[in-house]
C-alpha positions in Angstrom: -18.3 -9.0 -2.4 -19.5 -7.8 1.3 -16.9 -7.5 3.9 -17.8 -7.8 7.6 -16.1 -6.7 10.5 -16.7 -9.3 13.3 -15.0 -6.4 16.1 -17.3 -3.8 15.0 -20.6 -6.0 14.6 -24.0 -3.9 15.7 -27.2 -5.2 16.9 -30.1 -5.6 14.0 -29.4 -3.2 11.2 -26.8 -1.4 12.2 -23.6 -3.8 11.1 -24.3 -2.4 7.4 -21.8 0.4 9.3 -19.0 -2.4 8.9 -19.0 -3.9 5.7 -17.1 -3.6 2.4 -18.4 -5.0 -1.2 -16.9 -6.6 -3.5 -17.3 -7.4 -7.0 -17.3 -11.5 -7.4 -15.0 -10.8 -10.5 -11.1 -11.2 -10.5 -10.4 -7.6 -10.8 -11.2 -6.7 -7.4 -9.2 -9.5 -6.4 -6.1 -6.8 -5.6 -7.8 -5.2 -3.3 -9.2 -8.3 -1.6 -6.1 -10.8 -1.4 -4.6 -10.2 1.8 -7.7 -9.2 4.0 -7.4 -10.9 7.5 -9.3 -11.4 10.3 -11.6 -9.7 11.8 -13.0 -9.1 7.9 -15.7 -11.1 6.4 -15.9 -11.6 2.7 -18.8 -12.0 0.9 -19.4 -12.0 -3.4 -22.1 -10.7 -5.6 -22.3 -9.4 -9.1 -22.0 -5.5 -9.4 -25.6 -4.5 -10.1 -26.5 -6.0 -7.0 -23.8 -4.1 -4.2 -26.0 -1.1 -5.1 -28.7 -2.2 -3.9 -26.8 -3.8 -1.3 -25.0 -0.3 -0.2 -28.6 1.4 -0.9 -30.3 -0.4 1.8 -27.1 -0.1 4.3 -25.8 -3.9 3.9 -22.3 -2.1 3.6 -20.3 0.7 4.5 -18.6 0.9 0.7 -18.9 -1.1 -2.5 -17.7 -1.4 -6.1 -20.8 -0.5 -7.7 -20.8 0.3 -11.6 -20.1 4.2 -12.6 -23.4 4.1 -14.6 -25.5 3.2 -11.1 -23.4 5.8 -9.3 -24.9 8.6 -11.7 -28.0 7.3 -11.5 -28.3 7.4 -7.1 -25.7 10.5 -7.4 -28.5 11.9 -5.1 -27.8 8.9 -2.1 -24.0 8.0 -2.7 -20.9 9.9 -3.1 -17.6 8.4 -4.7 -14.3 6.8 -2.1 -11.5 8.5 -3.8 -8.1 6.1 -5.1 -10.1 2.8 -5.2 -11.9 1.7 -8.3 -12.1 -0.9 -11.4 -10.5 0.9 -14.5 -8.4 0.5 -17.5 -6.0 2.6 -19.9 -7.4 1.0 -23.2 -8.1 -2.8 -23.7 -9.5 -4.3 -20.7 -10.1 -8.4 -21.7 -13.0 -8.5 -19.9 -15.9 -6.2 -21.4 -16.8 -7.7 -24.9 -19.0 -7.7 -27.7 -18.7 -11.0 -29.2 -20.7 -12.1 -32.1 -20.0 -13.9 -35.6 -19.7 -10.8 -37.6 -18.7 -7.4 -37.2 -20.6 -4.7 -35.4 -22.1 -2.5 -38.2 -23.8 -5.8 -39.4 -25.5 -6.5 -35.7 -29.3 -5.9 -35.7 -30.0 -7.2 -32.3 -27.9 -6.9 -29.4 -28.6 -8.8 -25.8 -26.8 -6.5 -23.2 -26.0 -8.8 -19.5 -28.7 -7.8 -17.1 -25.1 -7.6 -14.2 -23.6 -4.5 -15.4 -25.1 -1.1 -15.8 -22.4 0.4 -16.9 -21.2 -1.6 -19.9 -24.4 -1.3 -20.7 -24.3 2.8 -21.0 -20.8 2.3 -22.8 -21.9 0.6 -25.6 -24.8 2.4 -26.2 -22.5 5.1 -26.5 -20.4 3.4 -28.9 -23.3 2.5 -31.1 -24.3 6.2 -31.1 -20.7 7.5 -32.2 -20.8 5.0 -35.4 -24.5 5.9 -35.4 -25.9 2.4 -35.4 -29.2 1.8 -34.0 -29.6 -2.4 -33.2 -32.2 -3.4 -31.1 -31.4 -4.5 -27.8 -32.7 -7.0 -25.3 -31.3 -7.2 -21.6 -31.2 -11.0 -21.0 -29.3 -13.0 -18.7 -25.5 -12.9 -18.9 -25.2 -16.6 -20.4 -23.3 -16.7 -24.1 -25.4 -19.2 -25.9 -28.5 -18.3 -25.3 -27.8 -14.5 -26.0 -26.2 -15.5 -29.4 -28.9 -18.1 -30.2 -31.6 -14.8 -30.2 -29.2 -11.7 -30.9 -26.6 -11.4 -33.4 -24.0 -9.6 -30.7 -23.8 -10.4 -26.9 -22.2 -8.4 -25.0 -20.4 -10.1 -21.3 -18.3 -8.9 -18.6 -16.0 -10.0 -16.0 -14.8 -13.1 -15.9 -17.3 -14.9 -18.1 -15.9 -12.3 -21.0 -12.7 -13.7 -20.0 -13.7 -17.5 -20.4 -15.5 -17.1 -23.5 -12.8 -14.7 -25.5 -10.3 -17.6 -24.1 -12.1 -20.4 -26.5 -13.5 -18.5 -29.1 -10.8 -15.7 -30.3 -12.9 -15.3 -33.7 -15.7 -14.1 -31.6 -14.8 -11.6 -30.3 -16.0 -7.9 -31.9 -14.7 -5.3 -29.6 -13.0 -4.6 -26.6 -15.2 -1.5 -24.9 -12.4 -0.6 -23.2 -10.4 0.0 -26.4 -13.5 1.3 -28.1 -13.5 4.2 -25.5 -10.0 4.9 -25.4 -10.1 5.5 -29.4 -13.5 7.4 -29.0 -12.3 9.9 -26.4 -8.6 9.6 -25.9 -9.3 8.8 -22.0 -8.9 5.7 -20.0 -12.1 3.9 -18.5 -13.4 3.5 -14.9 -15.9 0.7 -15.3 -16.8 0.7 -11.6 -16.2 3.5 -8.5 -16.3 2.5 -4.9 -19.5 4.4 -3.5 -20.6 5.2 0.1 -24.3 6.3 1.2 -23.6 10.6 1.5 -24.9 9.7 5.6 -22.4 7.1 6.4 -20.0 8.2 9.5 -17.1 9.8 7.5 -14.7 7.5 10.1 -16.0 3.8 9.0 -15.5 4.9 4.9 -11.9 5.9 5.6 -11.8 2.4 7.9 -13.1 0.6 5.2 -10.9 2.6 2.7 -7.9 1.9 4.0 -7.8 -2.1 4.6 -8.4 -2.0 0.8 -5.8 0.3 -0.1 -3.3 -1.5 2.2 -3.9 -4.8 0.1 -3.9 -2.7 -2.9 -0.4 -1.1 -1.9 0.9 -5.1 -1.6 0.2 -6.4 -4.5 1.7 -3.4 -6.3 5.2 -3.7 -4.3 5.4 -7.2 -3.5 6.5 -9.6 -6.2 6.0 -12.5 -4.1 2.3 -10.9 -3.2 1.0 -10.5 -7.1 2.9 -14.2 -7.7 -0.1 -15.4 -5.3 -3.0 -13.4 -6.7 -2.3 -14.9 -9.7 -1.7 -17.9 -9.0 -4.8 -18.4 -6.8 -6.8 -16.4 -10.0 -5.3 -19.1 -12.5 -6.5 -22.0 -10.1 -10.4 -20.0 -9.3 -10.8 -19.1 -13.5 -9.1 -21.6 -15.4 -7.1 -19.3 -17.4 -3.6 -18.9 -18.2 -0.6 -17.6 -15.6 0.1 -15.1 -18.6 -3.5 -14.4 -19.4 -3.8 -13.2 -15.8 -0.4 -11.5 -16.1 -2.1 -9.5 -18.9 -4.9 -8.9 -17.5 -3.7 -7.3 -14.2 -1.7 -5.2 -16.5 -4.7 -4.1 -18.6 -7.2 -3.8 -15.4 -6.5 -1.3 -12.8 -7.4 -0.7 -9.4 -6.0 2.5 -8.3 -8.0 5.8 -9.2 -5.6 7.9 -10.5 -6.1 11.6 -12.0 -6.0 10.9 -15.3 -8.6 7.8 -14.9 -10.9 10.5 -12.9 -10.8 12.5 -16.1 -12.2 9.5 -17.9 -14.6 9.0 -15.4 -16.0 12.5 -15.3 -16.2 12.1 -19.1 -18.0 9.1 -19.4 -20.7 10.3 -16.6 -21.3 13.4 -18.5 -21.5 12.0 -22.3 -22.6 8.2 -21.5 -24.7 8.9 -18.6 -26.1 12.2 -18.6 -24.3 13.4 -15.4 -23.4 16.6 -16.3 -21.7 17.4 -12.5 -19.3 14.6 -12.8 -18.2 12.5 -10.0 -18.1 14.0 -6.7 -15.8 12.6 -3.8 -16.7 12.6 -0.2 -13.1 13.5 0.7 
């Protein structure tokens, strides 16, 4: 999701200085609930806000870790905001109709770099090689050519909610046990030659949103409430899921960051952090 500020609005290209992104996922939708006027809102999947922030649409986005590594070169990492989880996180699965070691195909969603790179490194750690397709992230037809599919977000969360038996593994859960370390799924990345002053802008309305729906009883009430009536799912599914997905980018979380970019995506500097 892009967020605009009307106030601050440049001629031509230069309102890409104003702008937040968003994921179009309910786990950003912490960070996102209480954003007022003068912000504009605006959602798309994760793979695309990095190309979004890499042609200065926005000042900061949620991009996936594994796309961060990848344009380490262009973007540095917003420090305390990110997508993350301390073991299982409902909404990164491998579903399939039996177990992982008997997959030989696997289609991999074409929205997500970065589950992508976490499976791939929990195929090598049981050293299995299946062949996999990138396809587009819709169930049936992934499962109709592949034995596993792996999805994300909230279409994981949709499809684990009427078919239990599906589901293979968590990826979450599978990193946890691999490496003892939570996951950070997706960082909040700025372009290294953004003004220092609209990032910490930008930074803050988040965080201020973020602070509210982790005081306020009345404030999560609503977020889940309104994610129950967007999704479909459950007022406890939702009330499990905001306890298993996390939003705040904690030290121990930056640990499992730094590890996943160095094993799963050959980043051997780790993350750096413009401030």
């Amino acid at each position: 999701m892009v967020v605009q500020n009307r106030k601050k609005l440049l001629p031509s290209n230069g309102s890409w200085k104003c702008t937040i992104g968003r994921v179009a996922f309910l786990n950003c939708d912490p960070l996102f609930h209480s954003l007022d006027s003068p912000w504009k809102v605006l959602s798309a999947p994760p793979s695309w806000l990095t190309g979004h922030l890499l042609r200065r649409d926005c000042v900061i986005a949620p991009i996936p870790a594994a796309d961060y590594a990848k344009h380490s070169e262009e973007l540095a990492l917003i420090p305390e905001l990110g997508i993350c989880s301390k073991g299982e996180v409902g909404s990164v699965i491998l579903f399939g109709e039996g177990p992982i070691e008997k997959m030989s195909t696997i289609a991999l969603p074409s929205d997500s770099s970065s589950s992508v790179a976490l499976l791939k490194f929990i195929l090598s750690q049981k050293n299995l090689t299946p062949l996999l397709q990138t396809m587009a992230p819709e169930i049936d037809e992934m499962l109709e050519i592949c034995d596993g599919a792996l999805l994300i977000g909230d279409r994981a969360l949709d499809y684990a909610r009427d078919n239990p038996d599906m589901v293979r593994i968590d990826l979450g859960t599978a990193w946890l046990e691999a490496t003892g370390k939570p996951m950070v799924f997706g960082v909040f990345a700025a372009r290294r030659d953004t003004d220092i002053a609209d990032i910490k802008s930008a930074q803050k309305v988040l965080l201020d949103c973020l602070d509210l729906f982790e005081s306020s009883k009345e404030c999560r009430e609503l977020v889940i409430s309104e994610g129950v009536e967007k999704s479909g799912l459950s007022t406890e599914r939702l009330e499990k899921y905001f306890g298993e997905v996390f939003n705040r980018l904690d030290e121990i979380h930056i640990e499992g960051l730094n590890q996943f970019l160095i094993q799963a995506c050959d980043m051997p500097e780790g993350a750096k952090f413009l401030f």
